[in-house]
C-alpha positions as CSV (number, residue, x, y, z in Angstrom):
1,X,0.0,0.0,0.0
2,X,1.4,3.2,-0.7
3,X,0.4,6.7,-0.1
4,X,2.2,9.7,-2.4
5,X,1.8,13.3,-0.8
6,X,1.5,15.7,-3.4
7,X,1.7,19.4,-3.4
8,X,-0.1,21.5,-6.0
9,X,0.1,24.9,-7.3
10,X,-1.2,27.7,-5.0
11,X,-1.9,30.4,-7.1
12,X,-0.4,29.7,-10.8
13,X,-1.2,26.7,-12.5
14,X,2.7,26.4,-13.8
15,X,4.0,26.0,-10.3
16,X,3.7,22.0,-10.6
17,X,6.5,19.4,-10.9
18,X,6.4,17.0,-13.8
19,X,7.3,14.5,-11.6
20,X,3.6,15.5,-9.5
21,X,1.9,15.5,-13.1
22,X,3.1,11.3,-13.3
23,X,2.2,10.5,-9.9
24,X,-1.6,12.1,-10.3
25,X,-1.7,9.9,-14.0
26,X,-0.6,6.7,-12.1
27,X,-1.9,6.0,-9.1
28,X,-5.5,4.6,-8.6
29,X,-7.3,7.5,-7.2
30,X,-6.9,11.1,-5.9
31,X,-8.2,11.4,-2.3
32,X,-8.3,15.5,-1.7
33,X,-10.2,18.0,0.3
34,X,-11.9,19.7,-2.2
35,X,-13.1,17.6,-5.3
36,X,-14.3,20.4,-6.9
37,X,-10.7,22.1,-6.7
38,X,-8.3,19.2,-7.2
39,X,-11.1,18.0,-10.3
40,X,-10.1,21.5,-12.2
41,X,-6.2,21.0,-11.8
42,X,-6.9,17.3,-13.3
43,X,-8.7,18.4,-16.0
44,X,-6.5,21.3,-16.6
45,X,-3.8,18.9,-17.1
46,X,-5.7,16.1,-19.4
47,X,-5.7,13.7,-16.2
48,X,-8.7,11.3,-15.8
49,X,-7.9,10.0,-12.4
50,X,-10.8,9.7,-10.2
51,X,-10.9,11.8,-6.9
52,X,-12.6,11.4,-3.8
53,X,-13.1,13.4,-1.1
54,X,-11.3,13.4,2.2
55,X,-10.8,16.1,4.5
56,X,-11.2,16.8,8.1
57,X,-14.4,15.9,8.0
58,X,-14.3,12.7,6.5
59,X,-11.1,11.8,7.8
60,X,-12.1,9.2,10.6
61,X,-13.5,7.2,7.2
62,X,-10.2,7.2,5.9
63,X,-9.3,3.3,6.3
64,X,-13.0,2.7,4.7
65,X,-12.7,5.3,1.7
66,X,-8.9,4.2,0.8
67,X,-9.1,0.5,1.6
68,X,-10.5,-0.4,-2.4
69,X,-6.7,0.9,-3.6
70,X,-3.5,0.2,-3.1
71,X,-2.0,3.4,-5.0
72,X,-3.3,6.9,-4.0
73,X,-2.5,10.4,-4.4
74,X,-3.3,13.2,-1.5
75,X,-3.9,16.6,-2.8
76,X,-5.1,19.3,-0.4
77,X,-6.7,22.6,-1.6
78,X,-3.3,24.3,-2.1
79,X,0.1,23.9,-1.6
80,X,1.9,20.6,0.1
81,X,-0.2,18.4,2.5
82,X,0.8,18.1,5.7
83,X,1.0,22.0,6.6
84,X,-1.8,23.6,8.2
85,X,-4.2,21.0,6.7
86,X,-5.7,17.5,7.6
87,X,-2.3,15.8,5.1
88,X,-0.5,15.1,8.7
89,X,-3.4,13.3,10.0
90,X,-3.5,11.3,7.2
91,X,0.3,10.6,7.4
92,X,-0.1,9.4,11.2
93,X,-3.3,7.1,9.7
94,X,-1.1,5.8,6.9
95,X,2.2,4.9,9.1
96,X,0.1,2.9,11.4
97,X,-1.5,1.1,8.6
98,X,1.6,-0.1,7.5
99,X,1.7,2.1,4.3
100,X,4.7,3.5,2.4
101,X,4.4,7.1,2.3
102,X,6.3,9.3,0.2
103,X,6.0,13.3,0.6
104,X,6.6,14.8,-3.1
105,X,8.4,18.3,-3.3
106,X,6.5,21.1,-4.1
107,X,5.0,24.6,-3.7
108,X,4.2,26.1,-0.3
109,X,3.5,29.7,0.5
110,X,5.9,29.4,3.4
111,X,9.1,29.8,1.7
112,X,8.5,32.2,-1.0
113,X,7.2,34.9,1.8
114,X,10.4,33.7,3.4
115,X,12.8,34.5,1.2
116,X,11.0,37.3,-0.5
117,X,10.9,39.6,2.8
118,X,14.3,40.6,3.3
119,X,14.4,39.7,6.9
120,X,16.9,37.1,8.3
121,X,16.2,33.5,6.6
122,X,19.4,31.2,7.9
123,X,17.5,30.1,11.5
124,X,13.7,30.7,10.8
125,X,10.5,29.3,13.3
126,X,7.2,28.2,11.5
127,X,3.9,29.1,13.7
128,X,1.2,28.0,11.2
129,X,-2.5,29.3,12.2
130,X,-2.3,30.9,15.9
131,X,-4.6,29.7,18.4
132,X,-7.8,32.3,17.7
133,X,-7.9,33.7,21.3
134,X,-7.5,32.8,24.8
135,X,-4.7,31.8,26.8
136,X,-2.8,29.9,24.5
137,X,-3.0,32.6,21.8
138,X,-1.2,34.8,24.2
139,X,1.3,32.4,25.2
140,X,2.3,31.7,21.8
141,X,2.7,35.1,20.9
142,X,5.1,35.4,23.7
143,X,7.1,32.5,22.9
144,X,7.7,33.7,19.3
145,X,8.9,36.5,21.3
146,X,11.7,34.7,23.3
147,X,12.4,32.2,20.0
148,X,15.3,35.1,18.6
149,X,14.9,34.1,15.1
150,X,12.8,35.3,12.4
151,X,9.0,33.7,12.7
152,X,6.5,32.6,9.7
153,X,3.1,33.0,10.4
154,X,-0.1,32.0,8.4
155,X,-3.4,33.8,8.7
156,X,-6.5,34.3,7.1
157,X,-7.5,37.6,5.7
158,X,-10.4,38.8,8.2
159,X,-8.1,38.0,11.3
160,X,-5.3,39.6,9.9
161,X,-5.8,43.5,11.3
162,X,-6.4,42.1,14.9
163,X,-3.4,39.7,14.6
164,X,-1.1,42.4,13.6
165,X,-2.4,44.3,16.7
166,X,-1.8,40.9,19.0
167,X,2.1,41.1,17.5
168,X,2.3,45.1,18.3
169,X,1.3,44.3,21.8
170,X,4.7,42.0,21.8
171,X,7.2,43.0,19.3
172,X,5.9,46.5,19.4
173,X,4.9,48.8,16.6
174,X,8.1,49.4,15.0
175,X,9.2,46.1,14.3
176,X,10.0,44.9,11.3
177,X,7.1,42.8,9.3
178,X,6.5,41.4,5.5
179,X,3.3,40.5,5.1
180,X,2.7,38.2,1.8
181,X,-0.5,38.0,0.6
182,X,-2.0,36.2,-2.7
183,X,1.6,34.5,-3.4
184,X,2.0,33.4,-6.8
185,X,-1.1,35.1,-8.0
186,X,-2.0,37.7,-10.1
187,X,-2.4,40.3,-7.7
188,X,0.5,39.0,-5.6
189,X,1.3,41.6,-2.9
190,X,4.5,41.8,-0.5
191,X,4.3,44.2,1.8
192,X,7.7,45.4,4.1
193,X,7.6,48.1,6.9
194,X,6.6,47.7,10.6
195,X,4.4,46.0,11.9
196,X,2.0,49.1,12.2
197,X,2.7,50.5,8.8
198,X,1.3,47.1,8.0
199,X,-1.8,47.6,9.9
200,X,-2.2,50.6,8.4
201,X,-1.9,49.3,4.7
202,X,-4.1,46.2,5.2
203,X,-7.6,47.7,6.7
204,X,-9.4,45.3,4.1
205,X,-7.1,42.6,2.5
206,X,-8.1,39.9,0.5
207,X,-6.5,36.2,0.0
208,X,-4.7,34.2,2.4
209,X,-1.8,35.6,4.0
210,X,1.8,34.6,5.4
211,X,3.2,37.4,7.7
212,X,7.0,37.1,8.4
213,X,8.5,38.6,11.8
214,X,11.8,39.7,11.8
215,X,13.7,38.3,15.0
216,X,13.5,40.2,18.4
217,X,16.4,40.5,20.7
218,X,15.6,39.7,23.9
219,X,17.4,41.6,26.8
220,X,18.7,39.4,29.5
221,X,16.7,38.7,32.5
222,X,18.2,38.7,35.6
223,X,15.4,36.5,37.0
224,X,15.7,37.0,41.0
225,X,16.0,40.8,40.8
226,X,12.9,40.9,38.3
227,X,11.2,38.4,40.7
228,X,11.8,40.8,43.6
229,X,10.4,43.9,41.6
230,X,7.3,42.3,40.9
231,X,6.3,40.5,44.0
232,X,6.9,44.2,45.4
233,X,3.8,45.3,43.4
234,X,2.0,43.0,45.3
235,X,1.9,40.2,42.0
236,X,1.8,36.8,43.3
237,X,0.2,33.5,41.7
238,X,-1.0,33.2,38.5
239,X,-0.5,36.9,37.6
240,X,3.1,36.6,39.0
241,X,3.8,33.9,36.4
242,X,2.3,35.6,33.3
243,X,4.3,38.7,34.4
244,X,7.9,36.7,34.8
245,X,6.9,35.6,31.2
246,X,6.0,38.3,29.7
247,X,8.9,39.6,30.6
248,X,11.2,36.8,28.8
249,X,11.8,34.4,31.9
250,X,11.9,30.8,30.7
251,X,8.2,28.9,31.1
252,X,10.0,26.8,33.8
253,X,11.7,28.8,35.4
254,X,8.8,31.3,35.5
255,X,6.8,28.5,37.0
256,X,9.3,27.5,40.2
257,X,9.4,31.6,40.6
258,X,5.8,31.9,41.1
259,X,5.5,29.1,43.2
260,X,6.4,31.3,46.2
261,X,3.3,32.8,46.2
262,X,-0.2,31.3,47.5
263,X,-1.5,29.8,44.6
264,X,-0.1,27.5,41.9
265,X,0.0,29.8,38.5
266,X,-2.0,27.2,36.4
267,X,-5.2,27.7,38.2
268,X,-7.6,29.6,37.2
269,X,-8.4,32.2,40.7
């Protein structure tokens, strides 16, 4: 049984490898998220293979759907499976089937907006889709924060205004942004500036986006003397773990810090 990730264009039509165009002719069927989608690629290229659908929705049918071939193709709506889409759960399904899987190379929007901003590209972090609020949203934020190294980020176009507000709130205004937006199409757009210049130029933006943060250096944190500071504004608890971290202290050592005071900083108060 073998399973054959494989990427397809995200904007141009062109931007597929020959080597993708023999895969989708030979194997048995093309499972994909959108039928409709992957169907006008196929036909685009003179390529009868059949297509079914599996996506997120029907993806705890996958064994049932798949187990008629012994060949398929995954396509997802854009770009290479596995990123930001339901291709890695299919992978983990796959694996513990006992199938051969094979990951083609392909397009992405990731590295274009990479490489196409200008910022730093030798040590780079890949977010994906942050968390839509809460909690975690805010942690992660941080941590991209504390990471030192230039961060890819991907984002829809109606969250995008209150996203680059989040990232002000963090990296402040004046940091340094490219936001990417309809990669590969015709109206490509790459945008560099600050991250509130940014704001400002995108009040309604269209197509999917890929922001790319420039890295942040973090000052050092003298962690005792910091600790003192704020436990002298009366912080303790939960509140005197989020400000430790806000502040660039480790996760774990912001966590054995904030233990001191009454309550653990995990729980809700």
């Amino acid at each position: 049984m073998r399973l054959v990730l494989v990427p397809t264009p995200i904007g141009n039509l062109e931007d597929i490898t020959l080597r993708a165009l023999r895969v989708l002719r030979e194997v048995e069927v093309v499972a994909c998220e959108d039928t409709r989608r992957t169907g006008l690629l196929l036909r685009h290229y003179g390529i009868p293979t059949p297509t079914l659908r599996l996506d997120q929705h029907t993806m705890e049918k996958a064994r049932e759907l798949l187990s008629p071939y012994a060949y398929v193709a995954y396509a997802t709506d854009a770009g290479t499976p596995g990123i930001s889409d339901p291709g890695a759960e299919l992978v983990r399904l796959a694996l513990e089937w006992g199938w051969r899987v094979e990951a083609l190379p392909g397009p992405t929007a990731l590295i274009p907006a990479l490489v196409a901003s200008g910022l730093p590209t030798h040590r780079f972090t890949f977010e994906g889709f942050l968390p839509k609020g809460g909690k975690e949203r805010k942690e992660r934020l941080w941590a991209l924060v504390r990471e030192g190294r230039t961060a890819v980020l991907y984002e829809s176009p109606h969250r995008l205004q209150k996203t680059l507000e989040d990232l002000m709130g963090v990296y402040g205004p004046g940091h340094p942004v490219a936001v990417a937006r309809e990669i590969s199409k015709v109206h490509e757009e790459i945008f560099r500036g600050t991250l509130e210049e940014a704001w400002r130029h995108f009040q309604n933006p269209r197509g999917e986006v890929v922001l790319v943060l420039g890295p942040k250096e973090a000052p050092p944190v003298e962690a005792n003397q910091l600790l003192e500071e704020l436990k002298a504004q009366g912080l303790k608890g939960k509140a005197l773990f989020w400000a430790l971290l806000q502040r660039g202290v480790p996760r774990n050592e912001a966590y054995r810090l904030a233990l001191s005071g009454e309550q653990e900083p995990g729980e809700e108060e």
